[in-house]
TIRO-2110 file (N, C-alpha, C; in Angstrom, 1 decimal):
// TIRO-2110
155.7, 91.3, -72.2, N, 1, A
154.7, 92.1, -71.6, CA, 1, A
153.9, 92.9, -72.7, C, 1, A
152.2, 92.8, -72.9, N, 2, A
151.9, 93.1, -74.2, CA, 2, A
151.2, 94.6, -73.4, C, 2, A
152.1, 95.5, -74.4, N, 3, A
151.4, 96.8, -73.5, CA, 3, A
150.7, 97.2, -74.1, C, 3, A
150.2, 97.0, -75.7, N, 4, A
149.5, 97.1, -76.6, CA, 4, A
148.3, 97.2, -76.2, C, 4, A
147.6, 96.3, -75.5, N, 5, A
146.3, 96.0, -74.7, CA, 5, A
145.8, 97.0, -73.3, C, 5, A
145.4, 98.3, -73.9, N, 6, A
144.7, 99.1, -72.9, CA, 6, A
143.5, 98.7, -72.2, C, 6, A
143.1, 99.4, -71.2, N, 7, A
141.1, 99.4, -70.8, CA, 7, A
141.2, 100.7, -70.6, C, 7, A
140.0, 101.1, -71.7, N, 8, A
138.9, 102.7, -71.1, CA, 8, A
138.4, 102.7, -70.6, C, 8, A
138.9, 103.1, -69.1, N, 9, A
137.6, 103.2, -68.4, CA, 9, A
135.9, 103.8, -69.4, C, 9, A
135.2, 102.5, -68.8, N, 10, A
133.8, 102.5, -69.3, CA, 10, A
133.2, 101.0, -70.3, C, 10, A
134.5, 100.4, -70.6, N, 11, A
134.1, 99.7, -71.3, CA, 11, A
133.8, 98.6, -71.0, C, 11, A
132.8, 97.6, -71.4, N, 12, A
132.2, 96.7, -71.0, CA, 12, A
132.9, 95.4, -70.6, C, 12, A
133.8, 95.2, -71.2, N, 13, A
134.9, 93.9, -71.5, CA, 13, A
136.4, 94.0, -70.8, C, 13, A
137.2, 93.2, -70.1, N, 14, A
138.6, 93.6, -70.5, CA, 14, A
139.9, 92.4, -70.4, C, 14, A
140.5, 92.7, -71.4, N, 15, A
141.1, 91.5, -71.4, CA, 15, A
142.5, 90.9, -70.4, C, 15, A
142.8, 90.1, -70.4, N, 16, A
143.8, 89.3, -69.2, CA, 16, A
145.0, 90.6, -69.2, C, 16, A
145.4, 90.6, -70.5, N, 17, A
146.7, 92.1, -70.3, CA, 17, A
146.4, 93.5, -70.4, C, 17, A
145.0, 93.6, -70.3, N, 18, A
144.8, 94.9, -70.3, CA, 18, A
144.5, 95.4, -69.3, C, 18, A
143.7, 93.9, -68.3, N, 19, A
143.8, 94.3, -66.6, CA, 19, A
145.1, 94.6, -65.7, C, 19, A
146.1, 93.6, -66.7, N, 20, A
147.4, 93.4, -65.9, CA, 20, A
147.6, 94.9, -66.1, C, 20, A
147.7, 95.5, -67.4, N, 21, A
148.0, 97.1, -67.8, CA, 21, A
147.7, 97.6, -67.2, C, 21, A
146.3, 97.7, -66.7, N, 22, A
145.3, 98.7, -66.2, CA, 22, A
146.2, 98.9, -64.7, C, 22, A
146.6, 97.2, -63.8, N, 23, A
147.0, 97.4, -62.3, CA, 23, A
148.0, 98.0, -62.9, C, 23, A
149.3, 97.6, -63.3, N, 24, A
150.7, 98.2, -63.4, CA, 24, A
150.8, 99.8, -63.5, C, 24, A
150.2, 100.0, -64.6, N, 25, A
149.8, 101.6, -65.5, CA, 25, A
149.7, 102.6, -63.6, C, 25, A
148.9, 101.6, -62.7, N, 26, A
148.2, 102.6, -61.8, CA, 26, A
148.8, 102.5, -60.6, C, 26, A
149.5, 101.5, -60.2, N, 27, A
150.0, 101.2, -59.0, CA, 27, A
151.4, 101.3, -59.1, C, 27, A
152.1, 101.5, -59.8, N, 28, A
153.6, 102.4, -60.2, CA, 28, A
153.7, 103.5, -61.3, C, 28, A
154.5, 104.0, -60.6, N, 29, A
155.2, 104.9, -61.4, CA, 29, A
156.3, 105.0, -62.5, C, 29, A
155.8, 103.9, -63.0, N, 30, A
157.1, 103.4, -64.1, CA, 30, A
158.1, 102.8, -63.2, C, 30, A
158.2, 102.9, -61.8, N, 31, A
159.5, 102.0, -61.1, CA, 31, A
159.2, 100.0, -60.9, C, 31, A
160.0, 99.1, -61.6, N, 32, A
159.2, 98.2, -61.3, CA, 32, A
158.0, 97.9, -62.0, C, 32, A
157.9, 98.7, -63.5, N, 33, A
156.1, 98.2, -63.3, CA, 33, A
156.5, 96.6, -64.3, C, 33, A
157.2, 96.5, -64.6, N, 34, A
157.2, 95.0, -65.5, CA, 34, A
157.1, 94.1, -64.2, C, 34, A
157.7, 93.9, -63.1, N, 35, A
157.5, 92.9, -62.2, CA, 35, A
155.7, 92.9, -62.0, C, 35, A
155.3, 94.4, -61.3, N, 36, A
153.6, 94.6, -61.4, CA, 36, A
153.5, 93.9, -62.0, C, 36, A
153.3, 94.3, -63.5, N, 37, A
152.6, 93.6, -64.3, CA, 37, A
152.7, 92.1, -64.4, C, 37, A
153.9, 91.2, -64.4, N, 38, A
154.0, 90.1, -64.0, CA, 38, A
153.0, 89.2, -62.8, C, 38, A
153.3, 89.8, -61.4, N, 39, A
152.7, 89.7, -60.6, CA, 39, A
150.9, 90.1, -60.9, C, 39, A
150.6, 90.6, -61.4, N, 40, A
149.3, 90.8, -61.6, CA, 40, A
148.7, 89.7, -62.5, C, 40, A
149.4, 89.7, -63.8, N, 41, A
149.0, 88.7, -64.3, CA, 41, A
148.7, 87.4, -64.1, C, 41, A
149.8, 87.3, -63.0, N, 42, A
149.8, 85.7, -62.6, CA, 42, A
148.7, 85.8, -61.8, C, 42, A
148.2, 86.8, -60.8, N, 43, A
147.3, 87.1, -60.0, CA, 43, A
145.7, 86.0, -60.7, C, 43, A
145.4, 86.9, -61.7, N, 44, A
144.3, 87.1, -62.6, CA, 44, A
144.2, 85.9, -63.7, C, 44, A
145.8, 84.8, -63.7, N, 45, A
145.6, 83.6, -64.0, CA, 45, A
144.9, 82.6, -63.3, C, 45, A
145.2, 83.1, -62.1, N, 46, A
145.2, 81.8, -60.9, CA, 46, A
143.7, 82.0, -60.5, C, 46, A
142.9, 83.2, -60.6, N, 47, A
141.9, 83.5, -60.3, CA, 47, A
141.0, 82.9, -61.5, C, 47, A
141.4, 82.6, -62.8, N, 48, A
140.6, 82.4, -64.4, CA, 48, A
140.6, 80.8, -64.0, C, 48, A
141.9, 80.1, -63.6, N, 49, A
141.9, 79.2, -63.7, CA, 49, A
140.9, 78.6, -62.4, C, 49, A
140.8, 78.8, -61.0, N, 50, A
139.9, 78.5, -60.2, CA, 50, A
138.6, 78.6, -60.8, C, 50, A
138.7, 79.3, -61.8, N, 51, A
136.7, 79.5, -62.3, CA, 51, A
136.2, 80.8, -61.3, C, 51, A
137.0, 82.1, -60.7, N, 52, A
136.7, 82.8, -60.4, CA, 52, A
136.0, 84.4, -61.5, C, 52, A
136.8, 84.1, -62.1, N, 53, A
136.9, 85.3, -63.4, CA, 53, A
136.7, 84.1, -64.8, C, 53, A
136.1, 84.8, -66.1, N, 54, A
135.6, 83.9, -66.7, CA, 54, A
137.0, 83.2, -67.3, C, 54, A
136.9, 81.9, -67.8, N, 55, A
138.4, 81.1, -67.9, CA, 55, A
139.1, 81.8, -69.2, C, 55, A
138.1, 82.0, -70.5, N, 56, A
139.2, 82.6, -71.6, CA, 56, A
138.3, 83.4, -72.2, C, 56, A
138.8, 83.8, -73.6, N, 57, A
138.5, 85.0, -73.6, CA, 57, A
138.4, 86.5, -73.0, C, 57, A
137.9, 87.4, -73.4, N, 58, A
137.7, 89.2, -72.9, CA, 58, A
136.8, 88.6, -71.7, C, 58, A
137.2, 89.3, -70.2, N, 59, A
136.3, 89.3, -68.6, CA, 59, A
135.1, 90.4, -68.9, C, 59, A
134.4, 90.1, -68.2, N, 60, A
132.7, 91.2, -67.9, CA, 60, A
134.3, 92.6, -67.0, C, 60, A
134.2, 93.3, -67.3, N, 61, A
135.3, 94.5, -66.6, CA, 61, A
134.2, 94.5, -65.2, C, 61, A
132.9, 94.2, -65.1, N, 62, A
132.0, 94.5, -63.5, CA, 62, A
132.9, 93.1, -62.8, C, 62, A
132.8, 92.6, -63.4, N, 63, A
133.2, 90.6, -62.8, CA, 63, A
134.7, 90.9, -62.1, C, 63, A
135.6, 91.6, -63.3, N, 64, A
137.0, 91.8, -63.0, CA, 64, A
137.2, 92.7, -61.7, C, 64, A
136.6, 93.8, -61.8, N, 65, A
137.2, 94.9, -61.2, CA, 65, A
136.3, 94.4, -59.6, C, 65, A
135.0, 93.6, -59.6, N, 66, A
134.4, 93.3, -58.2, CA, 66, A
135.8, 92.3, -58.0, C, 66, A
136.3, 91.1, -58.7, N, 67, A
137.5, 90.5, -57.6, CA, 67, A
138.7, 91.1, -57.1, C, 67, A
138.4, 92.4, -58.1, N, 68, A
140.5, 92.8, -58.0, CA, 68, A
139.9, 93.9, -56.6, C, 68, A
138.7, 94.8, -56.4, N, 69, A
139.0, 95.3, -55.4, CA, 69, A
139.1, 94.5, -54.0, C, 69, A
139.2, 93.2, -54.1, N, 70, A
138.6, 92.8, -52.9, CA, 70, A
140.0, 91.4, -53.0, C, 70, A
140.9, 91.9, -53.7, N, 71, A
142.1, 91.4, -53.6, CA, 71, A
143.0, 91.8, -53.0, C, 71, A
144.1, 91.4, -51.6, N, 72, A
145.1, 92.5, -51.2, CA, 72, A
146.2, 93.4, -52.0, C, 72, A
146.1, 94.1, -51.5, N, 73, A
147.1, 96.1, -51.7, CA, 73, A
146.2, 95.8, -53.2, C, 73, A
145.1, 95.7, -53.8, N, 74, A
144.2, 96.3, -54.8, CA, 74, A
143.3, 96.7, -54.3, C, 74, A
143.0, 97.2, -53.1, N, 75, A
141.8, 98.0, -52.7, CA, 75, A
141.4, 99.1, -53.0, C, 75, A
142.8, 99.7, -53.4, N, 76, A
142.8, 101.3, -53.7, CA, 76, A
142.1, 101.4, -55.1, C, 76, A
141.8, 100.3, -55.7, N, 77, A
140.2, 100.5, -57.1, CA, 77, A
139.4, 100.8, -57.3, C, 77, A
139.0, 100.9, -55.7, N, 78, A
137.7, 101.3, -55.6, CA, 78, A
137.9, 102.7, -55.3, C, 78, A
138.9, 103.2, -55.1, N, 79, A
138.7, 104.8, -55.6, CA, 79, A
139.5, 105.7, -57.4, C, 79, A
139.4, 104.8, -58.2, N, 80, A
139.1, 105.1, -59.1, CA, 80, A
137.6, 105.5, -59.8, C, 80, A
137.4, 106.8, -60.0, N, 81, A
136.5, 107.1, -60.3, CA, 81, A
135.8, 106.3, -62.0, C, 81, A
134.8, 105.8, -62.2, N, 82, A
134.0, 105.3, -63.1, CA, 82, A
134.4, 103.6, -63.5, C, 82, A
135.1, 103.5, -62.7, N, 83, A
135.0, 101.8, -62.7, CA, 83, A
134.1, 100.8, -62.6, C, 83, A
133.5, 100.5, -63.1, N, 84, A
132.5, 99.2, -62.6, CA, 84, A
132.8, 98.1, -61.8, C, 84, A
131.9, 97.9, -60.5, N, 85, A
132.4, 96.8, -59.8, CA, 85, A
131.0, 97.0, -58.7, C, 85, A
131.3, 95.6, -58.2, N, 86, A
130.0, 95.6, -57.1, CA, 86, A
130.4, 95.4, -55.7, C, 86, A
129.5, 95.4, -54.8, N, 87, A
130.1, 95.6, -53.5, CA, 87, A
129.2, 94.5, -52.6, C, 87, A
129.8, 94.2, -51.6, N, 88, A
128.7, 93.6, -50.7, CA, 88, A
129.3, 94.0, -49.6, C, 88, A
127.8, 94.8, -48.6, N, 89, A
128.3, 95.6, -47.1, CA, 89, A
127.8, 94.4, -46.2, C, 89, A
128.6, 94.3, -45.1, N, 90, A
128.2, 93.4, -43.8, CA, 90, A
128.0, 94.9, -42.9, C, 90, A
127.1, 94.6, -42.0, N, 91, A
126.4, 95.0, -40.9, CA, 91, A
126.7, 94.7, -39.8, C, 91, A
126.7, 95.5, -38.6, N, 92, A
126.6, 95.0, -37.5, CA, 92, A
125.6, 94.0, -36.7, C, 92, A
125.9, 93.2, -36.1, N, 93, A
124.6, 91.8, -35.2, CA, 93, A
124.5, 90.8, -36.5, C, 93, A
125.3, 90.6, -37.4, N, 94, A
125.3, 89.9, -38.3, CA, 94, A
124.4, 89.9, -39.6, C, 94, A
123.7, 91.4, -39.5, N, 95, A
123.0, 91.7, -40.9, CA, 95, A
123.8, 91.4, -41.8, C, 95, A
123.5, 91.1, -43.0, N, 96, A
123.4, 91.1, -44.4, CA, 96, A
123.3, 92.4, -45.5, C, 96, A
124.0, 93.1, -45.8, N, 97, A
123.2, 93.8, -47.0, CA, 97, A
124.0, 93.6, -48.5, C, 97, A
123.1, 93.1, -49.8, N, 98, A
124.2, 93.3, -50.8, CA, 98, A
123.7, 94.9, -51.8, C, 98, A
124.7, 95.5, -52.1, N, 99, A
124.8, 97.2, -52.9, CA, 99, A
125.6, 97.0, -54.1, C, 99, A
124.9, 96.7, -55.3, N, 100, A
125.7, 96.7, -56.4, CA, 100, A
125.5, 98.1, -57.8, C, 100, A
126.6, 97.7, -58.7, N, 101, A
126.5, 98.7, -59.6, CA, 101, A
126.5, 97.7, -61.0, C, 101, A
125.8, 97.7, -61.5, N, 102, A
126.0, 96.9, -63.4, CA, 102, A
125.0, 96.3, -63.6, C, 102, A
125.6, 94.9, -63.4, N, 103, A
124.5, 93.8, -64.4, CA, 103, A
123.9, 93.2, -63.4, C, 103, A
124.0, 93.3, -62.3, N, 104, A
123.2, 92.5, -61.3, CA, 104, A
122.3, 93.4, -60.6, C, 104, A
121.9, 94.7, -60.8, N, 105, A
121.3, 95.6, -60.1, CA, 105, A
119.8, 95.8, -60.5, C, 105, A
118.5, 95.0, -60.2, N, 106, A
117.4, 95.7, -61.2, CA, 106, A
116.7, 97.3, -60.0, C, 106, A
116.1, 98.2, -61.0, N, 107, A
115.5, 99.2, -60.5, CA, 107, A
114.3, 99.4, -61.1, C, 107, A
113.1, 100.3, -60.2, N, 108, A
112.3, 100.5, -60.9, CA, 108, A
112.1, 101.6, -61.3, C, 108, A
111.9, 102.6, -62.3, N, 109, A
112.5, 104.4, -62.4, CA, 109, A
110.6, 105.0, -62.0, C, 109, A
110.7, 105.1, -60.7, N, 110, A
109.9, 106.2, -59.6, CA, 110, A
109.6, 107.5, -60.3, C, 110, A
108.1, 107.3, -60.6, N, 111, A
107.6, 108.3, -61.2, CA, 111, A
107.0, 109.1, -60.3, C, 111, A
106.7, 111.0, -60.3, N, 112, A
106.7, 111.5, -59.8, CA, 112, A
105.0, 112.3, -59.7, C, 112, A
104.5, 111.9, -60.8, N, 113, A
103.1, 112.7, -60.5, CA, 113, A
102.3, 111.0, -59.8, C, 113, A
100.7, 111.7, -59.2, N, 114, A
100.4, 110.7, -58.5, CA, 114, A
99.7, 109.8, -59.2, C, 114, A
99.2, 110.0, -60.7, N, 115, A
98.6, 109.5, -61.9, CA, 115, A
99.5, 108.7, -62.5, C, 115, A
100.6, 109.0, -62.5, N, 116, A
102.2, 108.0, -62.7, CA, 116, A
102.2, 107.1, -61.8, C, 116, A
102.3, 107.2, -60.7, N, 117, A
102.3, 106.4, -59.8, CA, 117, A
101.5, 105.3, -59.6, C, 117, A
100.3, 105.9, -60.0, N, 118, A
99.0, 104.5, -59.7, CA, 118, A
98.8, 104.4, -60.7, C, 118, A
99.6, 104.4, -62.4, N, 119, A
99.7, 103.8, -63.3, CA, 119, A
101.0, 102.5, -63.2, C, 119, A
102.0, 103.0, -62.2, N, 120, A
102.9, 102.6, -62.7, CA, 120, A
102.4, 100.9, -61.1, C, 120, A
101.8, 101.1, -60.7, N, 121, A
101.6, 100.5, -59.3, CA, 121, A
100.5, 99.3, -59.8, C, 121, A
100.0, 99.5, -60.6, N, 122, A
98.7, 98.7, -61.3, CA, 122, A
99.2, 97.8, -62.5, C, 122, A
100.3, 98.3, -63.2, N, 123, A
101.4, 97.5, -64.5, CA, 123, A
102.0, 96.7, -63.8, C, 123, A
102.8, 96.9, -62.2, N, 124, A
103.1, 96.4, -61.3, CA, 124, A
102.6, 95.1, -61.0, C, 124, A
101.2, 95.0, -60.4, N, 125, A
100.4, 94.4, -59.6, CA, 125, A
100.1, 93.4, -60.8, C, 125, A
99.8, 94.0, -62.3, N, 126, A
99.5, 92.8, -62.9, CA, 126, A
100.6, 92.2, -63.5, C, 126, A
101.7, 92.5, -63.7, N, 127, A
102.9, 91.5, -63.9, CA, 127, A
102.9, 90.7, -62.6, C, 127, A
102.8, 90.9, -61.6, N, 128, A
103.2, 89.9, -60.1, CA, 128, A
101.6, 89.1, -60.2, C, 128, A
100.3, 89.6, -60.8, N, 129, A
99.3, 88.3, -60.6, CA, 129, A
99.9, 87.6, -62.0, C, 129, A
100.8, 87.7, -63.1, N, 130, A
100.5, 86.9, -63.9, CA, 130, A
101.7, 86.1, -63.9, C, 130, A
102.9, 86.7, -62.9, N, 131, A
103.5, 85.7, -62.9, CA, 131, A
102.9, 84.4, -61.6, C, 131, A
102.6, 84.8, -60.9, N, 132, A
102.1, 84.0, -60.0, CA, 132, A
101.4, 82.8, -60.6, C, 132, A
100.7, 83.4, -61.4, N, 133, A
99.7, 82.7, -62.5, CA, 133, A
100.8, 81.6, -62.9, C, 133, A
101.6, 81.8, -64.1, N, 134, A
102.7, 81.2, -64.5, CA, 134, A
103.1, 80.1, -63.5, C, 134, A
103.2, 80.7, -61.9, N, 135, A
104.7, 79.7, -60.8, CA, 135, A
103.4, 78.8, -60.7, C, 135, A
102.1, 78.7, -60.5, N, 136, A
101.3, 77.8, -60.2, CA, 136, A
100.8, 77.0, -61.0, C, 136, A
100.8, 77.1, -62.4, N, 137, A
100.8, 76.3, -63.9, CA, 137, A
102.1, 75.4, -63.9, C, 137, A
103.2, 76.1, -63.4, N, 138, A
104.8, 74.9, -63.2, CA, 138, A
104.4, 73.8, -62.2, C, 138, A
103.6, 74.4, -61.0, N, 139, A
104.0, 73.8, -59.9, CA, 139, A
102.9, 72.5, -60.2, C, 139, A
101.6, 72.8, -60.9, N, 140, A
100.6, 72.1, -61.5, CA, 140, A
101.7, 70.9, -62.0, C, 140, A
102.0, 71.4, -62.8, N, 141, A
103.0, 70.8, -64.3, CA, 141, A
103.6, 69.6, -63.6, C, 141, A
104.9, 70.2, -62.9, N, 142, A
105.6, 69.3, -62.0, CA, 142, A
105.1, 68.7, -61.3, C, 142, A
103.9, 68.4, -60.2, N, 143, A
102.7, 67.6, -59.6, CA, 143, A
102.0, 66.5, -60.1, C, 143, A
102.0, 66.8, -61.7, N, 144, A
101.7, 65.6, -62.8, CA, 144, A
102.6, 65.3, -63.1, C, 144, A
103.7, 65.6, -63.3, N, 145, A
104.7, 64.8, -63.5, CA, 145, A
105.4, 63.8, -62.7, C, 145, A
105.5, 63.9, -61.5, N, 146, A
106.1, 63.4, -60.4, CA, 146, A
104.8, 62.4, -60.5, C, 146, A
103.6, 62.5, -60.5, N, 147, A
102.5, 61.6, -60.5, CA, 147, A
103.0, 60.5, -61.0, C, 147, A
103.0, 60.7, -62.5, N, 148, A
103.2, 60.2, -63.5, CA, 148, A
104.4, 59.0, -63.2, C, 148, A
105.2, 59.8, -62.4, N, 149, A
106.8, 58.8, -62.5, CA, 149, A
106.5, 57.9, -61.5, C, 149, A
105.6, 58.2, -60.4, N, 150, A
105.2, 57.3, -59.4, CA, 150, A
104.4, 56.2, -60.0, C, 150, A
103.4, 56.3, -60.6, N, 151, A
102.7, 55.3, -60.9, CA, 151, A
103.7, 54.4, -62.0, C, 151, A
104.7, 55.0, -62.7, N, 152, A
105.7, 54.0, -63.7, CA, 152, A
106.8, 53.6, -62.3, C, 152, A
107.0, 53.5, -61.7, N, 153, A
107.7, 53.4, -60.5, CA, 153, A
107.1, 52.1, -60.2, C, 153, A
105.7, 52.5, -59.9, N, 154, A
104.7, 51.2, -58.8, CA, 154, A
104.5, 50.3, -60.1, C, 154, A
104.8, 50.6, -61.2, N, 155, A
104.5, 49.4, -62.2, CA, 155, A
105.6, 48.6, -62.5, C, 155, A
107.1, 49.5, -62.1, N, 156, A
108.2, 48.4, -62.5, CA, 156, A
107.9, 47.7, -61.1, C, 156, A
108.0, 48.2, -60.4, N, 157, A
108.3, 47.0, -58.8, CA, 157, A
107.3, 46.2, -59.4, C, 157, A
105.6, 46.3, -59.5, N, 158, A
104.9, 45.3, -59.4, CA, 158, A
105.6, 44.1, -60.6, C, 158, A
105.7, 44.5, -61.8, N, 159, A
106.3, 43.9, -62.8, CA, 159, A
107.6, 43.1, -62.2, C, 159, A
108.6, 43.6, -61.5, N, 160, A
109.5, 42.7, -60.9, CA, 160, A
109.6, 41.9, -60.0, C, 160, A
108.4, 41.9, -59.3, N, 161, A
108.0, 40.6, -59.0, CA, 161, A
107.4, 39.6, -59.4, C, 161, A
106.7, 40.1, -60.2, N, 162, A
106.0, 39.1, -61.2, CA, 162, A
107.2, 37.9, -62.1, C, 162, A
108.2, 38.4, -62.2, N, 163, A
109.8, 38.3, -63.0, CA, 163, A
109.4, 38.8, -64.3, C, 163, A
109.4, 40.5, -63.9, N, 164, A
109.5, 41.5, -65.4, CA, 164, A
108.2, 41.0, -66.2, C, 164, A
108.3, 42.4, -67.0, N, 165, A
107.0, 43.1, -67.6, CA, 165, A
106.6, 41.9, -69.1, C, 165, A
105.9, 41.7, -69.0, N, 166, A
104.8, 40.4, -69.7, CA, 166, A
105.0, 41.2, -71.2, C, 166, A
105.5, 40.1, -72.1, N, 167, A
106.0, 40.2, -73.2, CA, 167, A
104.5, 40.4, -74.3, C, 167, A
104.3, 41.0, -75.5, N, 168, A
103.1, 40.8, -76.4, CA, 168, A
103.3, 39.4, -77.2, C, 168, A
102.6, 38.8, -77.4, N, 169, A
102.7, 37.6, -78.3, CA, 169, A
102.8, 37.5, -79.7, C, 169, A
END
């Protein structure tokens, strides 16, 4: 059992025995915590090895801590204060909502005078005309291309009837 391997809360990374540390350290009281820790680690193998958590190396600690709360009797994680993890809320009539914290969250920081606002509303509007710009130059792009493969398409068949493409002399 490598107890050497802490996690601070806050830190970006954490490794296979520092999560196992992290459950044991928190879910006993020193009674039993080597079995914990056993048990956890095996948990957090079986989860690397599915391709759930990344396979080797130091885990994203947001990656880790979003599967361990939503693991059974690890629920109680999510009341550790300053943990990183993400959440996804179900709704009633079959809504949908996802509420996260880290690396999958973008925002935009809501400015407060109204000269801020219709500055920040116009930087806006022209990033969304120039990406649009951009999606319709791909979709251009891809439309000649698919052209392109049709007409080499209609020239093997024709050529294979012929019995294959006519040699230079």
């Amino acid at each position: 059992m490598k107890k050497a391997e802490t996690y601070k809360i806050g830190d970006p990374f954490i490794t296979h025995p520092a999560a196992a540390n992290f459950i044991a350290d928190h879910l006993t009281n020193g009674k039993d915590r080597e079995l914990v820790y056993h048990r956890a680690a095996g948990r957090i193998r079986a989860a690397r090895k599915k391709g759930i958590l990344s396979r080797s190396g130091p885990m994203k600690a947001i990656d880790f801590f979003s599967w361990a709360v939503q693991e059974k009797d690890w629920a109680w994680l999510a009341n550790i204060s300053g943990l990183p993890f993400s959440v996804q809320v179900n709704l009633e009539a079959g809504l949908q909502a996802s509420a996260g914290v880290g690396r999958d969250v973008a925002s935009v920081d809501i400015k407060t005078s109204k000269k801020a606002l219709q500055d920040q509303v116009a930087a806006l509007a022209f990033d969304l005309q120039q990406m649009k710009r951009r999606l319709e130059e791909c979709i251009q792009e891809r439309d000649a291309l698919i052209k392109k493969e049709q007409g080499r398409s209609e020239t093997a068949v024709k050529n294979g009837r012929l019995g294959g493409r006519k040699k230079a002399l």
